[in-house]
C-alpha positions as CSV (number, residue, x, y, z in Angstrom):
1,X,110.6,126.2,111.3
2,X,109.0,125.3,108.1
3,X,108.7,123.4,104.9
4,X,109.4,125.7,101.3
5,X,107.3,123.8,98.7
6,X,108.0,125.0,94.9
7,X,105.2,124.8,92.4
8,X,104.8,125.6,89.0
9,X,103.2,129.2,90.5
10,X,103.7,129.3,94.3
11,X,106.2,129.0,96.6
12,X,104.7,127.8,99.7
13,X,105.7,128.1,103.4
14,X,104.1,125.0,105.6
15,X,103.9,125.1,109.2
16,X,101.6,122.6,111.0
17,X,97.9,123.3,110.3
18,X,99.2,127.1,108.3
19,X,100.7,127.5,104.7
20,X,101.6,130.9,102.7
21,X,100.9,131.1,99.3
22,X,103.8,133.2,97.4
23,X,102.4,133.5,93.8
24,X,105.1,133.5,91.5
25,X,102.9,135.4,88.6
26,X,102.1,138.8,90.7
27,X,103.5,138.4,93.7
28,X,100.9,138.4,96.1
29,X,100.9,136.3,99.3
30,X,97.6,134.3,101.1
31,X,97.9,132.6,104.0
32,X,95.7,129.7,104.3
33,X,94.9,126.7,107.0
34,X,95.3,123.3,105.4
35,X,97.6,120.2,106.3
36,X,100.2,118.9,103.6
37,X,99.3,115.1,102.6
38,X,101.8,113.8,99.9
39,X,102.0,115.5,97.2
40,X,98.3,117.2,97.9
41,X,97.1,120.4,99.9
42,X,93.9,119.7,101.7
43,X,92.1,122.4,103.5
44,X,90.0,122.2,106.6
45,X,88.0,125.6,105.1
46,X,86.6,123.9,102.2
47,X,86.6,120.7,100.5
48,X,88.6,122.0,97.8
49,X,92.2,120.1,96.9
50,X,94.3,122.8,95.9
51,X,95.3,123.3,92.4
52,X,99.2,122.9,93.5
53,X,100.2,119.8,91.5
54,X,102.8,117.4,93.2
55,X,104.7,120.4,95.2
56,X,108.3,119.9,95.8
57,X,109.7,120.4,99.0
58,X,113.6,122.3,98.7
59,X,114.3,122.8,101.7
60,X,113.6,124.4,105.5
61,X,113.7,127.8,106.5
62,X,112.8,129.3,110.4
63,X,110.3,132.1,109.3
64,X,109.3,135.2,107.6
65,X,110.9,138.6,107.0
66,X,108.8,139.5,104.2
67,X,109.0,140.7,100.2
68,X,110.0,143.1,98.5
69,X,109.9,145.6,95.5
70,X,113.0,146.5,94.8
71,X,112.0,148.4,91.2
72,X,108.7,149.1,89.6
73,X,109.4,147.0,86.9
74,X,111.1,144.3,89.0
75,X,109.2,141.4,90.5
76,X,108.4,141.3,94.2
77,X,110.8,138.9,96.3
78,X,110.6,136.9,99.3
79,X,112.8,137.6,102.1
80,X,112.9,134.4,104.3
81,X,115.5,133.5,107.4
82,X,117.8,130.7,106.3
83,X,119.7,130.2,109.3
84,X,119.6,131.4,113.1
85,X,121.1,130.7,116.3
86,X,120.1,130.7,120.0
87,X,120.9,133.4,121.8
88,X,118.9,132.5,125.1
89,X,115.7,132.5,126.6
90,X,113.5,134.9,128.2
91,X,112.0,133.6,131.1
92,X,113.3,130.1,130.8
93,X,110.3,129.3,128.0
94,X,110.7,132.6,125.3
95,X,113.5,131.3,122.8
96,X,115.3,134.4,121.3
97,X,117.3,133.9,117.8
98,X,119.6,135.9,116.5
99,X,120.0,135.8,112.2
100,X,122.7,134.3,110.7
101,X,121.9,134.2,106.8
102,X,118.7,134.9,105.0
103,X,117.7,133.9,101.1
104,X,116.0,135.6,98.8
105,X,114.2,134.7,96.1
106,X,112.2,136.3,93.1
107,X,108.8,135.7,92.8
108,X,108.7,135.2,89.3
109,X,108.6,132.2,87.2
110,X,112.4,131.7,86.7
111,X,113.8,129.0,88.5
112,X,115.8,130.0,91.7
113,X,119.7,130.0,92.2
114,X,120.9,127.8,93.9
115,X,119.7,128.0,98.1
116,X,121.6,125.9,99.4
117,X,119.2,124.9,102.6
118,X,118.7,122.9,105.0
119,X,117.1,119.4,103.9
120,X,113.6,118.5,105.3
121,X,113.9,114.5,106.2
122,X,110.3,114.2,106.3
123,X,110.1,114.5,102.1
124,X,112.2,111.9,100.8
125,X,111.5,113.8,97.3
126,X,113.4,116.9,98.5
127,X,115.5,118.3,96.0
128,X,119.8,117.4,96.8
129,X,121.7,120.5,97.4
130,X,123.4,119.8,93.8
131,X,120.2,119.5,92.1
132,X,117.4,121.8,90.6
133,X,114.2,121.8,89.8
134,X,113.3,121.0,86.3
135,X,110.9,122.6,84.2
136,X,109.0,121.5,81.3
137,X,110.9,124.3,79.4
138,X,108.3,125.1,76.9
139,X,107.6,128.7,78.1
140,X,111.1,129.1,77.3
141,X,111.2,128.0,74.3
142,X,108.6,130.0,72.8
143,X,110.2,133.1,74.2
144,X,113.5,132.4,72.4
145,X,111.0,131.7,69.1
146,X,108.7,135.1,69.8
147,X,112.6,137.3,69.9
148,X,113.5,135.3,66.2
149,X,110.8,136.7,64.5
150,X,111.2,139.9,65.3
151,X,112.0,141.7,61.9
152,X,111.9,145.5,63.0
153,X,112.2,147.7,66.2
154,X,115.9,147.2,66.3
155,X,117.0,150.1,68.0
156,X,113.7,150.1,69.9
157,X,115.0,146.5,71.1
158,X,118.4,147.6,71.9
159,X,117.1,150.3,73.8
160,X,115.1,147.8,76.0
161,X,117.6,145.8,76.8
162,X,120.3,148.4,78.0
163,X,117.2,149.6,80.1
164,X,116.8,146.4,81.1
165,X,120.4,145.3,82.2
166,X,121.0,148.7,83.9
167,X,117.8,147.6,86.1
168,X,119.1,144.5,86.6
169,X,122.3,145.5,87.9
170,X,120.5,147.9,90.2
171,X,118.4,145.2,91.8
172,X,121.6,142.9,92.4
173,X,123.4,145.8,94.2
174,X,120.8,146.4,96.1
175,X,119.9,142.4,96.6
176,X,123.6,142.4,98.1
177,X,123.0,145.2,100.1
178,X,120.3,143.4,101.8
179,X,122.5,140.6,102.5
180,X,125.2,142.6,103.7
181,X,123.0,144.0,106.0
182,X,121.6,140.7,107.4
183,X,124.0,138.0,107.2
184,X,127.3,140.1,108.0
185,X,126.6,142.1,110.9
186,X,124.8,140.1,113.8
187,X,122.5,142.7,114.7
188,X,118.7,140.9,113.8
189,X,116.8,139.1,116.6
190,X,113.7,137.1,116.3
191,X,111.2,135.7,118.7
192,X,108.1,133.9,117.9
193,X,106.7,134.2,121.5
194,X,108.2,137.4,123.0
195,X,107.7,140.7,121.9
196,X,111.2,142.0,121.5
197,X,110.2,145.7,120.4
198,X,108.9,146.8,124.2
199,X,110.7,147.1,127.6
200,X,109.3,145.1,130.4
201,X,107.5,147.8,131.6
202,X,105.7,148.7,128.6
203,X,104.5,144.9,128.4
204,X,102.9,144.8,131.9
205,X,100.4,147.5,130.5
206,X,99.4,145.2,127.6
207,X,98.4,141.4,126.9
208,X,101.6,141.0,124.0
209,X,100.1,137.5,123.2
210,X,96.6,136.2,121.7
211,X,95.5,132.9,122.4
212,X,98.8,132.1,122.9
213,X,100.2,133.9,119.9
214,X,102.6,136.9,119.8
215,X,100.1,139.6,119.1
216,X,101.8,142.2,116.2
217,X,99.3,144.5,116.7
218,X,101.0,145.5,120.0
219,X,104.2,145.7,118.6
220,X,106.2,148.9,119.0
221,X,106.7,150.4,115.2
222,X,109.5,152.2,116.2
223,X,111.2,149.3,116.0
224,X,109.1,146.5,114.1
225,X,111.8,146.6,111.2
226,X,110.0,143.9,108.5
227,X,106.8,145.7,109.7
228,X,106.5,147.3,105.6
229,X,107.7,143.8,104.4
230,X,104.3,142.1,106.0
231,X,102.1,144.1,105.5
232,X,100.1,142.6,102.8
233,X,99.5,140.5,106.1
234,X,98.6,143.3,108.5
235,X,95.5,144.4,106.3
236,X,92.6,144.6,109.4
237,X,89.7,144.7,106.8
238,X,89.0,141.6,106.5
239,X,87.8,138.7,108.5
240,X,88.5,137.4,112.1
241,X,89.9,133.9,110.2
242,X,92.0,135.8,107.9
243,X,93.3,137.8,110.4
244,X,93.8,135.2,112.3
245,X,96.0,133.1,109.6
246,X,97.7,136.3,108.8
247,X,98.8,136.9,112.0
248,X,100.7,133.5,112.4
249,X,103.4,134.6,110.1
250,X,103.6,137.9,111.3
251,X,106.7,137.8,113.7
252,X,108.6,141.6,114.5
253,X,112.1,141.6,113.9
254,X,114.3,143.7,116.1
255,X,117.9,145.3,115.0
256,X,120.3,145.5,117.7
257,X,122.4,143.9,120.0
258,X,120.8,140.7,122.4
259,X,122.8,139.2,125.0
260,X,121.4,136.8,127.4
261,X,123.8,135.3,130.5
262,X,123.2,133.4,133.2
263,X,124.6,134.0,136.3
264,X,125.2,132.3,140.1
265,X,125.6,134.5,143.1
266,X,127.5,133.1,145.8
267,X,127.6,135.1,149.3
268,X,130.1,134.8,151.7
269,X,129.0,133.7,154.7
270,X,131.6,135.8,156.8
271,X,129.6,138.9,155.3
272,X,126.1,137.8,156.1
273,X,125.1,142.2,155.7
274,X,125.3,141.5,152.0
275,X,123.1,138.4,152.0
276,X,119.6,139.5,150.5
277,X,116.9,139.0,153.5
278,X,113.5,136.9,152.1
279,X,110.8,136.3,154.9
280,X,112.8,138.2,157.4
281,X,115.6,135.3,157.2
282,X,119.0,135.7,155.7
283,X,119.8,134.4,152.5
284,X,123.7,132.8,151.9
285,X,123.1,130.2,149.8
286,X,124.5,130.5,146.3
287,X,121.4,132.3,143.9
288,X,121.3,131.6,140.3
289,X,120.2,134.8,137.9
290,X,119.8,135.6,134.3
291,X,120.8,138.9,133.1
292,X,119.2,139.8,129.9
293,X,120.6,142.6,127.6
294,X,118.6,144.2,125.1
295,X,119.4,147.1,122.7
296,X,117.2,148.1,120.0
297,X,117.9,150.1,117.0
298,X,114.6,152.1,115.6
299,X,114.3,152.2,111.8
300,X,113.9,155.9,111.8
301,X,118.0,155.4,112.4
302,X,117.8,153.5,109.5
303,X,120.3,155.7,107.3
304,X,123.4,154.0,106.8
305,X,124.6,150.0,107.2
306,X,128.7,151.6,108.3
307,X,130.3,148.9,110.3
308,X,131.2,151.5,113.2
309,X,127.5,152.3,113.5
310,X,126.8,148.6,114.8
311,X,130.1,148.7,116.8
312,X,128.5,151.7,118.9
313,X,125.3,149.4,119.9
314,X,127.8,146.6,120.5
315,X,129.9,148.3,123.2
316,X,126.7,149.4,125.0
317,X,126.6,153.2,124.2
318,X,123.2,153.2,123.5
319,X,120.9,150.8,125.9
320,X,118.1,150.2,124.9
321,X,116.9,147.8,127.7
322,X,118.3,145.5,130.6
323,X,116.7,143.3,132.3
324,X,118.0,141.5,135.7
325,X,115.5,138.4,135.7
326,X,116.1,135.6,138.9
327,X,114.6,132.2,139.3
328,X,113.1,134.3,142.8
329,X,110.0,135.7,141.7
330,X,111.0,137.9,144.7
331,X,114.3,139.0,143.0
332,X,113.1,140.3,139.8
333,X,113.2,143.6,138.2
334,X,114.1,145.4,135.3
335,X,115.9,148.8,133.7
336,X,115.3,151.0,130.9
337,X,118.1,153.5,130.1
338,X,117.8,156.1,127.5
């Protein structure tokens, strides 16, 4: 989970001793290690203060997806998930979310719409959900003055502006396409500690996790769907630190289907031949078990956003992964199906 700041040029994501830098003049984002003190950025890397003047905090949001370019002419946007719910957890510790709504905003120096999220109760200067930021306005201003002097280039103008409105109306299909996609059909799973793009067995045969950290380097691409989206973040050429900052935000997103149960297993004693044997000794007490579901969708399928297409991963035609996981280390295993 983390803070949204708005500045007068950055939106900035604030997670414990991390922050993102969203620049809202080209687009590009920087992660950076610094603590949020009142209305200041400090960073431990320096002993600069950062240029952010009194940062507003809007709002909450539980992590990254990523931006996007939706026209060469169009301003990047940031992709962020606005509300998720728990599906279960791996292992009794790995907390797997499944994405209910996402927001996106434009990284550009208009002001939002309206976001509508969750309130942070830490900043009592967050913004109400009924309320906006307000700008000075003067930029504004003097773009309504710069279009009254203009004397000639009439049809030059007119021109522009069809241009611009038929691009404009192409970004906000597309911008609801996007949330069509996320916030309508269940099928987007997140976790910040588990690496939800390889089977059980492909994860014995590699450490998935640095110093703690899911590791996105040993994510599977074939189905690391905001993989493109990050990777501003994913650059290698550049320092250990970096890399390390970088990767904190860097969390795969899987599409799918994620269904986590847990079970009990009770045995009748009048058929002890079915009780499992541990130790050479029968087992008949009642055993508790999780069985964990996981299909995964790979973005080379990533043709069409039909309603039936999701149906077919719902009812289990395609499998990506099962695993039968029990609170016996003994009575533990897993399944790939193809």
């Amino acid at each position: 989970m983390s803070q949204l700041f708005q500045t007068e040029d950055h939106y900035i994501l604030h997670e414990g001793q991390h922050s993102l830098w969203c620049s809202r003049h080209n687009g590009t984002i920087e992660a950076k290690k610094g603590i949020v003190l009142h209305v200041f950025f400090f960073f431990r890397s320096g002993d600069d203060i950062c240029s952010a003047w009194n940062p507003v905090c809007i709002g909450l949001v539980y992590g990254l997806i990523g931006k996007i370019k939706i026209h060469p002419d169009e301003e990047w946007r940031l992709l962020l998930i606005k509300e998720r719910s728990l599906v279960g957890r791996i292992a009794e510790k790995h907390e797997v979310y499944r994405i209910n709504k996402i927001v996106i905003i434009p990284l550009s120096s208009a002001e939002p719409q309206e976001l509508d999220l969750d309130r942070c109760q830490v900043h009592h200067f967050g913004i109400r959900k009924n309320q906006t930021i307000s700008q000075t306005g003067g930029s504004q201003r003097q773009l309504q003055n710069a279009w009254k002097t203009i004397k000639t280039g009439v049809d030059i103008v007119k021109t522009r502006k069809k241009e611009i409105k038929e691009r404009e109306k192409f970004a906000k299909r597309i911008c609801e396409e996007i949330f069509k996609l996320y916030n309508d059909t269940d099928s987007f799973f997140v976790c910040e500690t588990f690496d939800l793009t390889k089977s059980i067995q492909r994860q014995s045969l590699s450490d998935t996790t640095k110093d703690g950290q899911l590791d996105w380097n040993n994510a599977d691409p074939r189905f690391f769907w905001n993989r493109y989206m990050v990777s501003e973040l994913l650059d290698m050429d550049v320092n250990e630190e970096t890399r390390s900052l970088n990767s904190h935000w860097v969390v795969p997103i899987i599409q799918g289907y994620i269904q986590i149960e847990n079970c009990l297993l009770d045995f009748d004693k009048s058929s002890p031949e079915l009780s499992p044997e541990f130790s050479g000794s029968k087992h008949i007490e009642p055993m508790e078990y999780t069985i964990i579901l996981i299909s995964r969708r790979s973005i080379h399928r990533a043709d069409h956003t039909i309603p039936s297409t999701y149906d077919v991963i719902r009812t289990g035609a395609r499998i990506g992964a099962g695993l039968l996981e029990s609170v016996r280390p003994e009575v533990q295993t897993s399944a790939q199906i193809r």
